[in-house]
OpenMM code with the backbone's topology and positions (N, CA, C; nanometers):
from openmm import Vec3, app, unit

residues = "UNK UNK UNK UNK UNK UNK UNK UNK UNK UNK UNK UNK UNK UNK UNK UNK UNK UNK UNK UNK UNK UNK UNK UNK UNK UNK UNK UNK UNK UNK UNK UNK UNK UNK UNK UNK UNK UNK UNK UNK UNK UNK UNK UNK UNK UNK UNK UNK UNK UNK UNK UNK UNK UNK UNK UNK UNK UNK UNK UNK UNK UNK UNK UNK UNK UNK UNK UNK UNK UNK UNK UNK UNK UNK UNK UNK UNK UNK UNK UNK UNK UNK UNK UNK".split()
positions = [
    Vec3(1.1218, -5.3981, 0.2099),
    Vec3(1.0923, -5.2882, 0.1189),
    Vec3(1.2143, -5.1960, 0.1076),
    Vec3(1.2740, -5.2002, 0.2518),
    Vec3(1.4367, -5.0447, 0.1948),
    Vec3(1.4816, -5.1829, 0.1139),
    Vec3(1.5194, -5.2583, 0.1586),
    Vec3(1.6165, -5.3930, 0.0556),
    Vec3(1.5710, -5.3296, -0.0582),
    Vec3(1.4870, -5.3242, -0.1086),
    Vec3(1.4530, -5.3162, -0.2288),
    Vec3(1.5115, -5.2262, -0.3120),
    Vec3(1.4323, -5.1162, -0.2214),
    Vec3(1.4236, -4.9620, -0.2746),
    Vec3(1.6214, -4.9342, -0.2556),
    Vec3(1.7055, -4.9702, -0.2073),
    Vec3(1.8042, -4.9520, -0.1340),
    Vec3(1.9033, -5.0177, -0.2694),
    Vec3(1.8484, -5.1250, -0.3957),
    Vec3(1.9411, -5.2145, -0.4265),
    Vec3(1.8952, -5.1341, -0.5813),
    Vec3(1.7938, -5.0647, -0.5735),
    Vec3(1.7167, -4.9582, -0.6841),
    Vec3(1.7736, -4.8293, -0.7026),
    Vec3(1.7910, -4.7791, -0.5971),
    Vec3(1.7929, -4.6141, -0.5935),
    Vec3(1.9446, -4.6257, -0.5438),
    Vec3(2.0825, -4.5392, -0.6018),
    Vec3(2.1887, -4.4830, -0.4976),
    Vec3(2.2037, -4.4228, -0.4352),
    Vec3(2.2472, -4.4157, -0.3680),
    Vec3(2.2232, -4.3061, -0.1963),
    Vec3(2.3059, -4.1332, -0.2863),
    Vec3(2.3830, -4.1441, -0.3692),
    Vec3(2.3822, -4.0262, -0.4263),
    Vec3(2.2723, -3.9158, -0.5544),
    Vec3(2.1910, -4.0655, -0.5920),
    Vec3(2.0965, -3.9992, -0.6133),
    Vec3(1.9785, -3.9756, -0.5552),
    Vec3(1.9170, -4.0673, -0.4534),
    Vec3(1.8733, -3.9983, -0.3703),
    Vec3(1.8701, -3.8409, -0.3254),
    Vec3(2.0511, -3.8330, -0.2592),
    Vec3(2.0411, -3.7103, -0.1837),
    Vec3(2.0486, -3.5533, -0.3141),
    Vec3(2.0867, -3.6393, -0.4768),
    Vec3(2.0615, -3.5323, -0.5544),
    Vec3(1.8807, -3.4712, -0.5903),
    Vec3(1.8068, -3.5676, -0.5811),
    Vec3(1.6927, -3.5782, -0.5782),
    Vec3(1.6513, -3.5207, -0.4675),
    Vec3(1.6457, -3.4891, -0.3425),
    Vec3(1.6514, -3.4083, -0.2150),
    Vec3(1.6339, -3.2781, -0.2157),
    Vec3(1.7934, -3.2857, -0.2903),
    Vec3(1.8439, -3.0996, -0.3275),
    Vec3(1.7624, -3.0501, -0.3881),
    Vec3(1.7308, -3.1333, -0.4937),
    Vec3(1.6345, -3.0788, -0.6358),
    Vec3(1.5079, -3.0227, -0.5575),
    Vec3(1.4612, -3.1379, -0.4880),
    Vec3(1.3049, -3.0893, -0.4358),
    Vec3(1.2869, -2.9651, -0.3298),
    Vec3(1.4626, -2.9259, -0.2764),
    Vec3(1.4152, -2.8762, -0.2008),
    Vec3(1.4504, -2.6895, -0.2742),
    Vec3(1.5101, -2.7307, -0.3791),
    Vec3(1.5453, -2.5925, -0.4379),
    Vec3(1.3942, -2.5706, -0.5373),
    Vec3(1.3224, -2.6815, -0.5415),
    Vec3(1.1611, -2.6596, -0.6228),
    Vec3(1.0577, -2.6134, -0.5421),
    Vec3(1.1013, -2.6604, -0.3980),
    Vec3(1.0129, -2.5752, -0.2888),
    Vec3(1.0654, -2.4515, -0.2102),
    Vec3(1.1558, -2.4346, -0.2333),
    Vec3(1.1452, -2.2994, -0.2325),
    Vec3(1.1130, -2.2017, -0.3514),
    Vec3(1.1746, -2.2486, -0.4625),
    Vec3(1.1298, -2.1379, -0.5684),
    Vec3(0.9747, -2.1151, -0.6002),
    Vec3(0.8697, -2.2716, -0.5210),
    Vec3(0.7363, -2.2121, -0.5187),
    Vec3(0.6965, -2.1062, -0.4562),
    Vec3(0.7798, -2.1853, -0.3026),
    Vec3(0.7443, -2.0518, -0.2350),
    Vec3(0.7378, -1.9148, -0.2166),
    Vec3(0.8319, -1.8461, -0.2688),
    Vec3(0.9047, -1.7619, -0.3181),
    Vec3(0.7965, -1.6911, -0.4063),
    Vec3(0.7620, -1.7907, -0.5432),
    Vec3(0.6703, -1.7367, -0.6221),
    Vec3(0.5071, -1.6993, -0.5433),
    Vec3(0.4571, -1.8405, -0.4886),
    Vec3(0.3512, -1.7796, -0.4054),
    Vec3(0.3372, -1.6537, -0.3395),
    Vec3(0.4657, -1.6627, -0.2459),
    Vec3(0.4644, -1.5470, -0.1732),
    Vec3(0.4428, -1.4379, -0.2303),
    Vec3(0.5223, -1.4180, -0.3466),
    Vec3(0.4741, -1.3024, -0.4571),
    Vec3(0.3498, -1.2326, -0.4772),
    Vec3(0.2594, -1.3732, -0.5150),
    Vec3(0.1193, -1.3630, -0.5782),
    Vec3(0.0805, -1.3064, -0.4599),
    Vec3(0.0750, -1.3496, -0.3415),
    Vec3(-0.0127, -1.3265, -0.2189),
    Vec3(0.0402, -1.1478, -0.2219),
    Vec3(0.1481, -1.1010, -0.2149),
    Vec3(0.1702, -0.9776, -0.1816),
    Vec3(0.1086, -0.8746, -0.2888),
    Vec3(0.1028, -0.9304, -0.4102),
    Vec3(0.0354, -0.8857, -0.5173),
    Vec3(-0.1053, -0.8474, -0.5547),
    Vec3(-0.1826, -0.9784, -0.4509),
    Vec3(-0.3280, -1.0063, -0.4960),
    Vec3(-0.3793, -0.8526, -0.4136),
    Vec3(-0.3191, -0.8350, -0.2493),
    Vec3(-0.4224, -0.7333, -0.2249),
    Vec3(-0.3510, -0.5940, -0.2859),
    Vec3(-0.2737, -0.5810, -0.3690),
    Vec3(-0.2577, -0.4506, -0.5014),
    Vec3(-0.3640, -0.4074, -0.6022),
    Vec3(-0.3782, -0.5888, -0.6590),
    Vec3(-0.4443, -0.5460, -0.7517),
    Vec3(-0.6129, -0.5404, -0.7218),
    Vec3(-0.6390, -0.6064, -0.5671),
    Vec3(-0.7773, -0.6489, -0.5607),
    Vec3(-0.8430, -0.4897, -0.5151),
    Vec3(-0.7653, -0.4288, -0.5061),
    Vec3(-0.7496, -0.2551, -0.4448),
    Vec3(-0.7811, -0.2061, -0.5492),
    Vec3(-0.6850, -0.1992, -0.6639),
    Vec3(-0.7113, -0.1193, -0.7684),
    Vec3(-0.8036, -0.1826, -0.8087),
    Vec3(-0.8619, -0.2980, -0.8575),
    Vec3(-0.9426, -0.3231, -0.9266),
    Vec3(-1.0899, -0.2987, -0.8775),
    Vec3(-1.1081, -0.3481, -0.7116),
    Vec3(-1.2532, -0.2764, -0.6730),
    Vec3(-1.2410, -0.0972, -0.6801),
    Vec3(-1.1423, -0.0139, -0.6616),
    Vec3(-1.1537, 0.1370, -0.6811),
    Vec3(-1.1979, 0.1508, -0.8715),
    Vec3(-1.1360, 0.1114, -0.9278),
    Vec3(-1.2022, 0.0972, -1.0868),
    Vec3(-1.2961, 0.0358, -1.1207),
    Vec3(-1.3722, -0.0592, -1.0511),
    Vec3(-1.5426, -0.1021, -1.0717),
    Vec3(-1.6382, -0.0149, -0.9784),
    Vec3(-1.5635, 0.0592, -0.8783),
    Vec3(-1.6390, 0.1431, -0.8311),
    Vec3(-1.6419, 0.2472, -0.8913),
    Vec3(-1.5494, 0.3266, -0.9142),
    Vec3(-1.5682, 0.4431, -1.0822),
    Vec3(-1.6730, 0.4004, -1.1547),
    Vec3(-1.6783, 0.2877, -1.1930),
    Vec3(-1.7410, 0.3082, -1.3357),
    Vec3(-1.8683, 0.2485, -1.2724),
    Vec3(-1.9483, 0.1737, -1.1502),
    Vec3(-2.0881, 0.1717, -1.1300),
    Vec3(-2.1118, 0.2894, -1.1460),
    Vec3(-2.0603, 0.4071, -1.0481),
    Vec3(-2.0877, 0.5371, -1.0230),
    Vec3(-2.1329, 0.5857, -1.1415),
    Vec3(-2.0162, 0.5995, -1.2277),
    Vec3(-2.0651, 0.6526, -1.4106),
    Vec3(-2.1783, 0.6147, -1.4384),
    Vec3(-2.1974, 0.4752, -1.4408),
    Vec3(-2.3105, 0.4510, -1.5063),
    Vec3(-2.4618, 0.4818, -1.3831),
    Vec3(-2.4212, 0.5055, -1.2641),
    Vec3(-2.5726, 0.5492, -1.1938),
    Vec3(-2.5703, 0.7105, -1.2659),
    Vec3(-2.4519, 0.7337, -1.2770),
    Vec3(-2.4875, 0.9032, -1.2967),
    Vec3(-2.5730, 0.9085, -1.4402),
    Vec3(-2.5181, 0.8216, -1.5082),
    Vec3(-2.5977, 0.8154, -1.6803),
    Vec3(-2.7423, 0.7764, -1.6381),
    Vec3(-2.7785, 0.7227, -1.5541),
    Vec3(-2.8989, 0.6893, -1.5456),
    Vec3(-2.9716, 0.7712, -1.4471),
    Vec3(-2.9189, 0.8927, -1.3697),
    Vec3(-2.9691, 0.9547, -1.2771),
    Vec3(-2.9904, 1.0790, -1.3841),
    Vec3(-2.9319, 1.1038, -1.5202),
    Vec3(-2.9648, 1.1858, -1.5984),
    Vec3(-2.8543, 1.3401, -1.6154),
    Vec3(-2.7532, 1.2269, -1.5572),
    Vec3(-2.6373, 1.3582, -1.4960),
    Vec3(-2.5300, 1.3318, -1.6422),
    Vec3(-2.4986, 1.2259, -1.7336),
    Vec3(-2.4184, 1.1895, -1.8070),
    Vec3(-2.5074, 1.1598, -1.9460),
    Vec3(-2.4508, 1.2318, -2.0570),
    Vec3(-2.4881, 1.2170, -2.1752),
    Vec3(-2.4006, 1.1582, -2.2821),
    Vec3(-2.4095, 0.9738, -2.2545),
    Vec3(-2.3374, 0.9486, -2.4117),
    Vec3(-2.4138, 0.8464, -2.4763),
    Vec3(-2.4691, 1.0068, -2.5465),
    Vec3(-2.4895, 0.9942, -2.6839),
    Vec3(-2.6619, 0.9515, -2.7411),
    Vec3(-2.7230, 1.0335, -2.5821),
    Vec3(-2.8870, 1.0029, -2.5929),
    Vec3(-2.9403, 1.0102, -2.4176),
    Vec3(-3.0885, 1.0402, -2.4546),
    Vec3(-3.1121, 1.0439, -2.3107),
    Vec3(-3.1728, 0.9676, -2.2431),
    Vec3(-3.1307, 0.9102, -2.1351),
    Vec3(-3.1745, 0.7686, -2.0914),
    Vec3(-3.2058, 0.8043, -1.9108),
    Vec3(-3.2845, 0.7814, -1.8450),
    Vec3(-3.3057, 0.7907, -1.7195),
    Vec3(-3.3827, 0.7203, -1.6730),
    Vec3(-3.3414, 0.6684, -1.5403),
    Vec3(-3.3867, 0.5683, -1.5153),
    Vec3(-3.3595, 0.5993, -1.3633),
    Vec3(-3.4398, 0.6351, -1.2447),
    Vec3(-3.4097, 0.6456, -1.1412),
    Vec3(-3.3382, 0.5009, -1.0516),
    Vec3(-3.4843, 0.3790, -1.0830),
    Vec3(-3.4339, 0.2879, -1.0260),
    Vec3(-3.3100, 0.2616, -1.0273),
    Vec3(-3.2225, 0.2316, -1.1845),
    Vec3(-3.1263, 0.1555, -1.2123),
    Vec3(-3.0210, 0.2502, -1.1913),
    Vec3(-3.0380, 0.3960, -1.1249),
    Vec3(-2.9339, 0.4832, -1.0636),
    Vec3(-2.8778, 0.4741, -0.9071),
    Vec3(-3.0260, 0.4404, -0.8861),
    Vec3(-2.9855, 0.4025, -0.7178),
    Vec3(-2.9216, 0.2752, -0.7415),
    Vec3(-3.0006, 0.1590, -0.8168),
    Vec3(-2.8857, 0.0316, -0.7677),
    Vec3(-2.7536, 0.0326, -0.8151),
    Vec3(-2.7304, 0.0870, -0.9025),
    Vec3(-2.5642, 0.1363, -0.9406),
    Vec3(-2.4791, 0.2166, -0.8459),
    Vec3(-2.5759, 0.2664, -0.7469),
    Vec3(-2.5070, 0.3564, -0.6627),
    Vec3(-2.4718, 0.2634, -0.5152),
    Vec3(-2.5574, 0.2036, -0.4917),
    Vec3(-2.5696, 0.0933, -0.3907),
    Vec3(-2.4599, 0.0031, -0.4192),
    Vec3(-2.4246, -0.0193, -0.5399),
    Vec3(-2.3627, -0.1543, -0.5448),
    Vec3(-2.2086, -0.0944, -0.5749),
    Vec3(-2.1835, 0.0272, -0.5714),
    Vec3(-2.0959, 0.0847, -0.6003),
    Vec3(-2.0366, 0.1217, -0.4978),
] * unit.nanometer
topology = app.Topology()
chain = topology.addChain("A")
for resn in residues:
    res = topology.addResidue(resn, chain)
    for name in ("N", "CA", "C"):
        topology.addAtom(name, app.Element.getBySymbol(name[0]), res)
């Protein structure tokens, strides 16, 4: 099987093929690493801004927020508040 592969492939492209893969694994890595340092940024901001706005909406339903009619609803204030 090297016979083979050996009378197929040149040993300079081989070792260019090497380089390549190893300059493609790092630039994943690199990028991953990114995402990972990123994800708990945005997973921060994004649960503090779904928690704002359950809140809003228990307050609209606790009878504390008026847009644009009056709506109250105790239950669906507490579970907005719970889940918030």
């Amino acid at each position: 099987m090297r016979q083979t592969v050996d009378s197929i492939v040149k040993e300079d492209q081989l070792i260019n093929l090497l380089l390549d893969l190893s300059k493609f694994e790092f630039l994943m890595k690199e990028l991953l690493n990114g995402i990972v340092l990123k994800k708990s940024k945005m997973w921060t901001k994004d649960k503090e801004q779904c928690t704002y706005y359950m809140e809003e909406v228990a307050e609209f339903f606790a009878g504390n927020r008026n847009w644009g009619g009056e709506h109250t609803d105790q239950d669906l204030s507490e579970y907005f508040k719970r889940i918030s």
